[in-house]
N, CA, C and O of each residue as an XYZ file, in Angstrom:
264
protein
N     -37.668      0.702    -72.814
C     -38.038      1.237    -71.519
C     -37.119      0.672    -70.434
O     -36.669     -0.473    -70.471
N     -36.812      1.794    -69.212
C     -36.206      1.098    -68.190
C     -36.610      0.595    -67.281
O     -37.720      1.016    -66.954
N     -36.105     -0.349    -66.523
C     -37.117     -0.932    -65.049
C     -37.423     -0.029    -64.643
O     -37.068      1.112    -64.939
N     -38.232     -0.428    -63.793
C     -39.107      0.620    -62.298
C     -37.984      0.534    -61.792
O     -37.262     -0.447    -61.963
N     -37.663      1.551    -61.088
C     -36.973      1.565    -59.601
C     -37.677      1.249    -58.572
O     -37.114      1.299    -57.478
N     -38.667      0.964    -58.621
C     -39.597     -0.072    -57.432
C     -38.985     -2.056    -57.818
O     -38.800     -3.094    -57.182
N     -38.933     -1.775    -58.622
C     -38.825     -3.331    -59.009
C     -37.854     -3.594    -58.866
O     -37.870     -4.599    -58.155
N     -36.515     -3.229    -59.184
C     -35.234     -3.139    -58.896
C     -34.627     -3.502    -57.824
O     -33.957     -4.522    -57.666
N     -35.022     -2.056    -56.509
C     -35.161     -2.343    -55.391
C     -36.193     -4.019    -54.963
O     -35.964     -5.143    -54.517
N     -36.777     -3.610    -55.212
C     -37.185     -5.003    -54.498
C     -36.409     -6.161    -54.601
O     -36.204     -6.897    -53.636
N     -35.828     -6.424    -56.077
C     -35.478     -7.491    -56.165
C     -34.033     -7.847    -55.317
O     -33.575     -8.919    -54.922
N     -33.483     -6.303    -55.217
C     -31.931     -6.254    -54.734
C     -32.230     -6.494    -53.107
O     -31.261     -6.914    -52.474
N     -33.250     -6.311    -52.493
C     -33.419     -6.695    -51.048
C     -33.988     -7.946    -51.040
O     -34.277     -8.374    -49.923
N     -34.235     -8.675    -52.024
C     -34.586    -10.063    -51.838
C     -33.410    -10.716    -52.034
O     -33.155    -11.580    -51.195
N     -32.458    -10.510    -53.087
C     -31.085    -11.024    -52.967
C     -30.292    -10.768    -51.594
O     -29.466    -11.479    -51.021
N     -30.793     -9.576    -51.278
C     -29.979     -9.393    -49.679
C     -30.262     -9.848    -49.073
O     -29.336    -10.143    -48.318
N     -31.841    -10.527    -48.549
C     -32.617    -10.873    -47.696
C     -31.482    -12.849    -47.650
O     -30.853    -13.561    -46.867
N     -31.921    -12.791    -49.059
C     -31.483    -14.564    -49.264
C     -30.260    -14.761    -48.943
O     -30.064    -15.840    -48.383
N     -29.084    -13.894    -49.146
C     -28.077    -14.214    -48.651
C     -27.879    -14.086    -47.215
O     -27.094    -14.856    -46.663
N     -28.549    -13.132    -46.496
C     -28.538    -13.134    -45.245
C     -28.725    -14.585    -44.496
O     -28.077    -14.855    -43.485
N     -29.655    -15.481    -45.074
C     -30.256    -16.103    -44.562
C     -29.564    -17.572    -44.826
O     -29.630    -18.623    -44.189
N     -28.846    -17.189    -46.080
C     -27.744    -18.446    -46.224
C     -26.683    -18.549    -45.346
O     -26.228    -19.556    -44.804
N     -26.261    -17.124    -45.250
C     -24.931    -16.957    -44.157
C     -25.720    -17.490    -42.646
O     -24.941    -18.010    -41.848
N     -26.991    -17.411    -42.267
C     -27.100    -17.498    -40.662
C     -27.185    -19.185    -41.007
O     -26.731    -19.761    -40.019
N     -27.441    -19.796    -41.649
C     -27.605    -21.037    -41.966
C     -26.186    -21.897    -41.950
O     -25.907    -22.980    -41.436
N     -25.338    -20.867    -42.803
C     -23.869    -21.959    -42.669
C     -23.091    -21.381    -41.020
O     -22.035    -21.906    -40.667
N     -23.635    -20.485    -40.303
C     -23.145    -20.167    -39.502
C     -23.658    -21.607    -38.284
O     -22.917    -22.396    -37.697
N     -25.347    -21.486    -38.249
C     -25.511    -22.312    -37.557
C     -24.798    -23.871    -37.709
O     -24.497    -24.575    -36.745
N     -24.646    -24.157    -38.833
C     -24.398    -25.370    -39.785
C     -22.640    -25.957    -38.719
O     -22.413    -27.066    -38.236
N     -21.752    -24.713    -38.695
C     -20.779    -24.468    -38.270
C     -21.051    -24.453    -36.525
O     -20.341    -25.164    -35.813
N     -21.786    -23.863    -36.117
C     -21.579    -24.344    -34.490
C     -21.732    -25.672    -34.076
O     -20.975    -26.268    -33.310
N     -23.139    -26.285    -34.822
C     -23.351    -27.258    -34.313
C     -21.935    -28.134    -34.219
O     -21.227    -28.320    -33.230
N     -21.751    -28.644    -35.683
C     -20.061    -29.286    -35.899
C     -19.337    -28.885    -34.822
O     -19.408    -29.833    -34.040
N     -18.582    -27.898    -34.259
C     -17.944    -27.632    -33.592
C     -18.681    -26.764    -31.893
O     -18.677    -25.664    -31.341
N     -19.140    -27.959    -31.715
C     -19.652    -27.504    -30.174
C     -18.946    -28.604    -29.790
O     -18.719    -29.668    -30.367
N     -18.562    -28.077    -28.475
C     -17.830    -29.090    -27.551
C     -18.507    -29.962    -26.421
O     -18.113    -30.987    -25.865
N     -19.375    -29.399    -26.303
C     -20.188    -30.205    -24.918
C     -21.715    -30.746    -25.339
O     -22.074    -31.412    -26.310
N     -22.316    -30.301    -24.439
C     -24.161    -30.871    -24.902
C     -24.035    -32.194    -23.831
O     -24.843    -32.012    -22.920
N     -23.295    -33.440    -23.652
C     -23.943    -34.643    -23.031
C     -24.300    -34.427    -21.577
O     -23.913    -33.484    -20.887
N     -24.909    -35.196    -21.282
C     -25.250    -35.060    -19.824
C     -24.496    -35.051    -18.828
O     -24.845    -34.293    -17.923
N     -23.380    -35.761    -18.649
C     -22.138    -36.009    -18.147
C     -21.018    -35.032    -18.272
O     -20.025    -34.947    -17.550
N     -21.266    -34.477    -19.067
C     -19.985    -33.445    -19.357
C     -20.764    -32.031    -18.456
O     -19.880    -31.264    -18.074
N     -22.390    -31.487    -18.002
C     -22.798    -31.214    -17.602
C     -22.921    -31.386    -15.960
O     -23.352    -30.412    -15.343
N     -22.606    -32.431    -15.316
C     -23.083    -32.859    -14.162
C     -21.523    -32.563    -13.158
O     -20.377    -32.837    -13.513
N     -21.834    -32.116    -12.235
C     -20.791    -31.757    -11.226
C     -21.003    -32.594     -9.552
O     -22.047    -32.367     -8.941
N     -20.355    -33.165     -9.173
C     -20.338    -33.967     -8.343
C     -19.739    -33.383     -6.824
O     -18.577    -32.976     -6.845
N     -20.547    -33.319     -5.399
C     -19.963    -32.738     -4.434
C     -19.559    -33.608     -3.307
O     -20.434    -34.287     -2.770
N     -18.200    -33.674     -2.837
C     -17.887    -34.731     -2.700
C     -18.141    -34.375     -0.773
O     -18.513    -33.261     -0.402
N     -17.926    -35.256     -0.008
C     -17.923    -35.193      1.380
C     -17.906    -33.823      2.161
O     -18.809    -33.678      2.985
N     -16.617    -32.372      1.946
C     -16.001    -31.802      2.094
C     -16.581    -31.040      1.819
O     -16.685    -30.203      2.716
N     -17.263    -30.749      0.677
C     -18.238    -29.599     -0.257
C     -17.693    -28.478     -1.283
O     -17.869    -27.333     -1.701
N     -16.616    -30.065     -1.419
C     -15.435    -29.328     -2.646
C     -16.412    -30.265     -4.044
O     -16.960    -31.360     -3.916
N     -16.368    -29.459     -5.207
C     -17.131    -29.866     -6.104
C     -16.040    -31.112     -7.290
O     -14.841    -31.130     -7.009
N     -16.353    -31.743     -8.108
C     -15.935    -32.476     -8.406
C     -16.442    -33.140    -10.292
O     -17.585    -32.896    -10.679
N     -15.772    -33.674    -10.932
C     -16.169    -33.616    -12.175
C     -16.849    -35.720    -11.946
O     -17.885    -36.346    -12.173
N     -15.993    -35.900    -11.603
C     -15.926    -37.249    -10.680
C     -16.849    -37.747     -9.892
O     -17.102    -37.093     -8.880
N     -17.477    -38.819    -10.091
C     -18.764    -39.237     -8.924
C     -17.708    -39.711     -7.793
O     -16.555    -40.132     -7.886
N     -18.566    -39.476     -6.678
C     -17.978    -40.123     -5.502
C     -17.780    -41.964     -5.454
O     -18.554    -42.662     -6.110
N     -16.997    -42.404     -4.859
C     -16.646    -43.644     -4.399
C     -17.754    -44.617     -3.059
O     -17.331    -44.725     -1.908
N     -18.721    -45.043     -3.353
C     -19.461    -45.823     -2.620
C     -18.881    -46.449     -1.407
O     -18.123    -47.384     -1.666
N     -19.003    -46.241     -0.451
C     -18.456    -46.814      0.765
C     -19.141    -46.890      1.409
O     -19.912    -46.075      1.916
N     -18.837    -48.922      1.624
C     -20.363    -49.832      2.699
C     -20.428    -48.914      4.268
O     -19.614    -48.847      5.189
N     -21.414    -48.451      4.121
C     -21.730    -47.713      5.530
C     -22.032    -48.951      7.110
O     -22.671    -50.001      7.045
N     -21.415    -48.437      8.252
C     -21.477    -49.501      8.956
C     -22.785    -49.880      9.775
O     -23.216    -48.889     10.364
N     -23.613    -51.136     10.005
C     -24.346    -50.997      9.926
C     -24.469    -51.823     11.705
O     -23.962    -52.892     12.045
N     -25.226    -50.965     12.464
C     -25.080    -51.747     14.209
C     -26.326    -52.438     14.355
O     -26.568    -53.063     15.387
């Protein structure tokens, strides 16, 4: 006797299903490794006196005090 063609199918969309799910896996697997940023610092933008923006914190300067 031959398989069902119900059974068949099924099984061939579960192989599809699983590989799908391997590929989104080594995909994610792959960004993480190669992401460039994420820290907090590499995030933070600094505006300096002028209201020109800056990657750089500003320079502390003793304010004068009367």
């Amino acid at each position: 006797m031959a398989y069902s063609q119900n059974t068949f199918i099924k099984k061939q969309k579960e192989i599809e299903k699983k590989k799908k799910k391997e590929e989104k896996e080594q995909k994610k697997k792959e960004r993480k490794e190669n992401s460039v940023g994420g820290d907090l610092e590499n995030m933070l933008a600094y505006v300096d006196e002028y209201g020109n923006l800056s990657t750089k914190p500003p320079e502390i300067k003793p304010s004068k005090k009367q």
